[in-house]
C-alpha positions as a Markdown table, in Angstrom:
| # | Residue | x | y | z |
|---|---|---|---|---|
| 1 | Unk | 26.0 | 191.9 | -22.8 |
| 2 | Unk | 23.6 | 189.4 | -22.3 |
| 3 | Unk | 24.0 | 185.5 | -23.7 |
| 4 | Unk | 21.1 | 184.1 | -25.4 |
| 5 | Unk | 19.7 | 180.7 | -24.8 |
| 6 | Unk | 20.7 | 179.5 | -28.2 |
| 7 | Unk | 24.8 | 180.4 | -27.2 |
| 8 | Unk | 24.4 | 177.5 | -25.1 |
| 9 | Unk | 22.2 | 175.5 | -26.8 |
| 10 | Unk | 24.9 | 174.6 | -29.3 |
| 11 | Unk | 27.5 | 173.5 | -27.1 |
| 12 | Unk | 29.3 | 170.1 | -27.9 |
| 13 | Unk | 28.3 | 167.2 | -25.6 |
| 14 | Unk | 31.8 | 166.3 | -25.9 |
| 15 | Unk | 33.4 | 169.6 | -24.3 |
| 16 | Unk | 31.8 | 168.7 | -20.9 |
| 17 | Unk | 34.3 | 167.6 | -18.0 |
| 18 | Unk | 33.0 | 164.7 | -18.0 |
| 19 | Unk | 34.4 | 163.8 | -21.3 |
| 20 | Unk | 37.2 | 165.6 | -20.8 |
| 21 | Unk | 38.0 | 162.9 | -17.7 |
| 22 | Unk | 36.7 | 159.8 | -19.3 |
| 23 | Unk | 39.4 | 160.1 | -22.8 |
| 24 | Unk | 42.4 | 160.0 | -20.5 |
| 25 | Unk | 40.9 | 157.6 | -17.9 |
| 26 | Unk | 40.1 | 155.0 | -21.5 |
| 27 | Unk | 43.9 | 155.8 | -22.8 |
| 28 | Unk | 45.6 | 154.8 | -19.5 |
| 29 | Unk | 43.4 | 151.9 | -19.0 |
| 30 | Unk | 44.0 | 150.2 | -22.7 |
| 31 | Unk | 47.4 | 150.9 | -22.2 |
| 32 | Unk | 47.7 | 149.6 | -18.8 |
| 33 | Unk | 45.7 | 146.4 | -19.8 |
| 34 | Unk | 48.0 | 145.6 | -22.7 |
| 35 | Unk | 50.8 | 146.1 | -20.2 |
| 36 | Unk | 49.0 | 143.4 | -17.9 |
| 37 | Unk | 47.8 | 140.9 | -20.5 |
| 38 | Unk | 51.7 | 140.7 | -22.0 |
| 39 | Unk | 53.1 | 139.6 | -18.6 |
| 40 | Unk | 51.9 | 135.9 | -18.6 |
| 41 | Unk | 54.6 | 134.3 | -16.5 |
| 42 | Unk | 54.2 | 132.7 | -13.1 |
| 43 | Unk | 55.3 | 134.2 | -10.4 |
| 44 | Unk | 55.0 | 134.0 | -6.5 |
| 45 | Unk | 53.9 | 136.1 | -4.5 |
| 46 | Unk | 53.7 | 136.5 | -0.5 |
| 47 | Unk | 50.3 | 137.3 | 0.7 |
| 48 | Unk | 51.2 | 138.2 | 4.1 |
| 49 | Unk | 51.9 | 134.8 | 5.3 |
| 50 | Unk | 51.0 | 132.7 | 3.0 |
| 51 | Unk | 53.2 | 132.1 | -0.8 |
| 52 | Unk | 50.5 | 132.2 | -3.4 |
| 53 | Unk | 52.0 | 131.1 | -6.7 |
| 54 | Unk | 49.8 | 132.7 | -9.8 |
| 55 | Unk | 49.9 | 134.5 | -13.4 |
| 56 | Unk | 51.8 | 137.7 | -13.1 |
| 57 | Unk | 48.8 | 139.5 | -15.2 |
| 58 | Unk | 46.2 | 138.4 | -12.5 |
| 59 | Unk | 48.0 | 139.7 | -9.7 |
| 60 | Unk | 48.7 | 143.2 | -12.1 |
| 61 | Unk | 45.1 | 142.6 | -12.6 |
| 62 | Unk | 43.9 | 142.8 | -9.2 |
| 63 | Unk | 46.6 | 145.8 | -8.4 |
| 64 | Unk | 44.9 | 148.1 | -11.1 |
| 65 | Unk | 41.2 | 147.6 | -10.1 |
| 66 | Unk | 42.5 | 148.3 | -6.5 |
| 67 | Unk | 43.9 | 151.3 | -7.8 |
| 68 | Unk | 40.4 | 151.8 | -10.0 |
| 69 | Unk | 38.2 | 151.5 | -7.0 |
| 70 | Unk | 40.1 | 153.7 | -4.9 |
| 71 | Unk | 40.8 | 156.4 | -7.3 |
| 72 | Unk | 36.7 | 156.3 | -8.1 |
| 73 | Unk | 35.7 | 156.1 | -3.9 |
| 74 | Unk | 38.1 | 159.6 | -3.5 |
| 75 | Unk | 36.9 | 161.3 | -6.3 |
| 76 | Unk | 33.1 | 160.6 | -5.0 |
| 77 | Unk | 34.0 | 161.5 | -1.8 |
| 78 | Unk | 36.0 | 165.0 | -2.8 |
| 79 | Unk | 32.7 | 165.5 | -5.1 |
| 80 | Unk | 30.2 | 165.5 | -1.7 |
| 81 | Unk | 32.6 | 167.5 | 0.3 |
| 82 | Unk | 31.3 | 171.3 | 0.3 |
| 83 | Unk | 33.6 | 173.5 | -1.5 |
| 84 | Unk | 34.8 | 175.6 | 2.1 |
| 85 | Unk | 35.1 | 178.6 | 0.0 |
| 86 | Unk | 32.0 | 180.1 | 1.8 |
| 87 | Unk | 31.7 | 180.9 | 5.4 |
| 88 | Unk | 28.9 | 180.6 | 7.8 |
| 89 | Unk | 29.7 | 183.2 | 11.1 |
């Protein structure tokens, strides 16, 4: 059993893993931004050595695209890496 060019043809642009990644990734963000933008006290916070007094959102804001840009700099990397699954003897 051979597939045909047209089986493929006809897949949905959304069924790619690419969409499959991005609808999760757009849930937890909006969620997690609501979360941020609701906390609007100030707060201090210790930055090492120095006490930096600022909006609780901004520093929830900085956390998360900490956490953004490292989750997107190990998924780039783990894309590059070869799979190890094959062998060279």
């Amino acid at each position: 059993m051979t597939r045909t060019t047209k089986d493929t043809d006809h897949r949905a642009h959304s069924s790619g893993p690419g969409a499959r990644r991005l609808v999760p990734f757009a849930v937890i963000t909006a969620i997690a931004l609501v979360f941020i933008f609701e906390n609007r006290s100030h707060v201090q916070i210790r930055l090492l050595i120095p006490l930096v007094t600022m909006p609780l959102w901004g520093a929830l804001l900085i956390a998360w695209a900490l956490g953004v840009l490292a989750s997107f700099v190990t998924v780039r990397r783990r894309s590059n890496r070869p799979s190890g699954r094959t062998r060279q003897r």
